[in-house]
N, C-alpha and C positions, 0 to 999 in steps of 0.2 A: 312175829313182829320184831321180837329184841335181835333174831338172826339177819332178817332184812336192815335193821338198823347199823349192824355191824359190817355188814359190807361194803353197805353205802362208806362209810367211813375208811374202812381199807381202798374203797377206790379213789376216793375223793379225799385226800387229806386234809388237815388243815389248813397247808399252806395255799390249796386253791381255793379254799373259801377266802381268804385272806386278799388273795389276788385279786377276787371278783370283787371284795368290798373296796378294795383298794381300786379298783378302776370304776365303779360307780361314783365314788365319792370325786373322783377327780374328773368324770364326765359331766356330773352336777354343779361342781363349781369352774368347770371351764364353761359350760353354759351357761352358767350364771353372769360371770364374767365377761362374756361373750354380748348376752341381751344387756351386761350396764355398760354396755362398750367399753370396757376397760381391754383392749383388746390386747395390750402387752402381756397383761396377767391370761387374757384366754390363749394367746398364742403357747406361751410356756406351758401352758396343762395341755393342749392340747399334743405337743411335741414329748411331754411326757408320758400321756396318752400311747404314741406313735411308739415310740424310741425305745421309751422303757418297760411298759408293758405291755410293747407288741399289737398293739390294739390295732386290728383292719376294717373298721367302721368305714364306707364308704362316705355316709354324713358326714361324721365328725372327720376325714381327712378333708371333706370338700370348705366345711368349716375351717378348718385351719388355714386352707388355702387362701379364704377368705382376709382371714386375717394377717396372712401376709401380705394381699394387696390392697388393705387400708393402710398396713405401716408401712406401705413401699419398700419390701423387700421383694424387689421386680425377678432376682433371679429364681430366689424362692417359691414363691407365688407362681411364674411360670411352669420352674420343676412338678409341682403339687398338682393345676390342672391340669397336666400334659400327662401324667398319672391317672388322671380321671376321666379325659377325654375318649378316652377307648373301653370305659365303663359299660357292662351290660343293661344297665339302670340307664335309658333311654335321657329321661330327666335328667340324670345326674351330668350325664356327657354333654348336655344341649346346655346345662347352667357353664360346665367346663371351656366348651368351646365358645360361649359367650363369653366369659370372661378374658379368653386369649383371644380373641378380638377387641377386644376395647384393650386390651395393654397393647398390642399391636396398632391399632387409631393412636393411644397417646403418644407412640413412638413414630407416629405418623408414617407406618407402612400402611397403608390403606388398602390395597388389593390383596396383603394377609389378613387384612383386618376381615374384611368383607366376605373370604372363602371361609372363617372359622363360621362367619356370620350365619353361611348358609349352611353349613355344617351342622350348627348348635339348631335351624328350623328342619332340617332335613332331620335329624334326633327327635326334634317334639317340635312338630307346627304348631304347638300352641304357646309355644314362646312367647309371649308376648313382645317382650324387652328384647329379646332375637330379632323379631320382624322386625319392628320397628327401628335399631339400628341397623339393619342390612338395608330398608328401605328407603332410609336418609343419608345411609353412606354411598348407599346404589347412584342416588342422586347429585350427591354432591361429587360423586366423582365425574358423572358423565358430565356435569358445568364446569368442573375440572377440566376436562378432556373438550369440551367446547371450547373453552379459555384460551387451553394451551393451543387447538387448532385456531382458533383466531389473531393471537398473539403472532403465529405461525406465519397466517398468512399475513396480515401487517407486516413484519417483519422481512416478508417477503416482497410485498409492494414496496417498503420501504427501501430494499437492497433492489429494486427493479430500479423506481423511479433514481435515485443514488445512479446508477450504472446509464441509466436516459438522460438525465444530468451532465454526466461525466463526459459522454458519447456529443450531448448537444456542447458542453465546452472544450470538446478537442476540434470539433469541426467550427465552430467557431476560429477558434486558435488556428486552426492550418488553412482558414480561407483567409484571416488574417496575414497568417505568412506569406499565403500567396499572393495576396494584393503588394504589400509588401515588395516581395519577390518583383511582379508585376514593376511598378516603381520604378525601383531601383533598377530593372532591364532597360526599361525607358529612358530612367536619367541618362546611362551607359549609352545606351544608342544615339541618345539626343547629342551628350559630350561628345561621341564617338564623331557623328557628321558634324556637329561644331566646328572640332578638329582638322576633320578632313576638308569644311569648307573653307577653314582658314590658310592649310599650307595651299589648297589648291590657289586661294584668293593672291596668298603671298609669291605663288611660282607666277601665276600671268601677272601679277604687279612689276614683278622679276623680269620677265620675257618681255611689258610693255615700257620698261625704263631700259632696259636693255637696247629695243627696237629703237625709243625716239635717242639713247646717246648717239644710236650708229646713222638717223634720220638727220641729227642736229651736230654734227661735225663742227665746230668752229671754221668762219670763214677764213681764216688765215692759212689753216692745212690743205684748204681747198685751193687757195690762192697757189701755196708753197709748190700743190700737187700739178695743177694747170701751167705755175712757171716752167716747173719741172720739165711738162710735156709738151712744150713751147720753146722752138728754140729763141734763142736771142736776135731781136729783131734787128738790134747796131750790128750785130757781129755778121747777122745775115748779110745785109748792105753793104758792110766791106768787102764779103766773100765776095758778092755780086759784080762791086766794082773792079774786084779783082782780078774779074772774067776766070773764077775758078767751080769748076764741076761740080753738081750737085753732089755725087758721090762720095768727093773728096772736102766739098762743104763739110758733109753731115760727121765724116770723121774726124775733122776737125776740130768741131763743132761738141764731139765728143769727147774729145781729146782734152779740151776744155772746161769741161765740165769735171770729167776726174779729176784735174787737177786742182778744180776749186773746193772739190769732197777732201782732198787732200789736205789742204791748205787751211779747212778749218778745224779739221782732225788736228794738226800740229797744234793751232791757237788754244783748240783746249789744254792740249798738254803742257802746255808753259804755264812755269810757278806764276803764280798771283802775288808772293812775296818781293815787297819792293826791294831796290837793291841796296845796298849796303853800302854808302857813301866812305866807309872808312875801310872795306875790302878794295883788291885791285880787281880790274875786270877779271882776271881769267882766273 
């Protein structure tokens, strides 16, 4: 017995009995601290736990885990159950993957959220807290995804009716124009035969003042024109008496007559200025 005793001790030193009491005592009051939720104080044992004496407790890192996402230490907390997620402890990986789903919901990725969800039931269908958020995130997404498909098409009827809108106020606007257009061809055309009925109005005004000045001759040019073409009836009767030839009448007769074209040609040309009583005639 005293031989078995002394091996045990050659194998076993003291310093691993030391070890061992040294890491009960701090699993005990990291649990303890842990159930009075003090959980600053259960985080630090539990991390000394991990760090310093090495401890690979799959509980007690899941625990710690824990503790890092009551104190929102998100990146922490993440690292720890992403650590455990791939645990051979069925349980342990479905608490893991539960957990990285609901930090995932807070960070509102939702469809990570929802794959850890089914993840953590495909681990242990008897998840309870599993089910029941993959069941209510299941749901709130697909009213999600109704939302967003309704919002969708609203938006689409919206940008339709908008564009039936647009389409009935262009064609409004261009039968406008055209009337418009319309109009303004008419006014054009109207001013245009206006126009044209007026010079036409003003050429036969033209042509019928023209017509009666050449209709209404003054009688005195007619007179002038018939003396003209008449010879002188005294001058005739001398001729006659003269017993001189018609022939020799008529060139006479015109003879006479030049000289009287003659004779008033000269009277225009003399000065009109009276004469000059204190000049000599010449």
């Amino acid at each position: 017995m005293k031989i078995l005793l002394v091996i045990f001790l050659v194998i076993n030193p003291l310093t691993d009995l030391d070890k061992i009491a040294k890491v009960n005592k701090a699993k005990k009051e990291a649990e303890q601290a842990y159930l009075s939720k003090d959980y600053t104080l259960a985080n630090a044992k539990y991390l000394y736990l991990k760090d310093t004496l090495g401890v690979n407790d799959e509980r007690l890192l899941l625990n710690l885990a824990n503790t890092q996402y009551i104190l929102e230490d998100s990146t922490a907390a993440i690292n720890s159950y992403s650590d455990l997620k791939d645990s051979p402890n069925k349980e342990i990986s479905s608490i893991a993957q539960q957990q990285l789903g609901a930090m995932q919901f807070n960070n509102k990725k939702y469809k990570e959220a929802l794959n850890h969800y089914k993840s953590a039931l495909k681990d242990n269908p008897a998840n309870a807290d599993a089910r029941y958020n993959y069941e209510l995130l299941k749901k709130l997404l697909k009213e999600q995804e109704e939302q967003q498909e309704k919002q969708q098409d609203d938006k689409n009827k919206e940008e339709q009716n908008e564009d039936q809108e647009k389409k009935d106020q262009e064609k409004k606007d261009q039968e406008k124009q055209d009337q418009e257009n319309k109009e303004d061809q008419e006014k054009q055309d109207q001013e245009e035969q206006q126009d044209q009925e007026k010079q036409d109005q003003e050429k036969k005004d033209e042509e019928q003042e023209k017509k009666e000045q050449e209709e209404q001759k003054p009688d005195e040019q007619k007179k002038d024109e018939d003396q003209e073409s008449k010879p002188n009836p005294i001058d005739e009767e001398k001729l006659k008496e003269m017993k001189i030839s018609e022939e020799k009448a008529k060139l006479i007769l015109e003879a006479m007559k030049n000289n009287e074209v003659q004779y008033i040609q000269q009277n225009k040309r003399k000065a009109k200025k009276k004469k000059d009583p204190t000049k000599p005639d010449w």
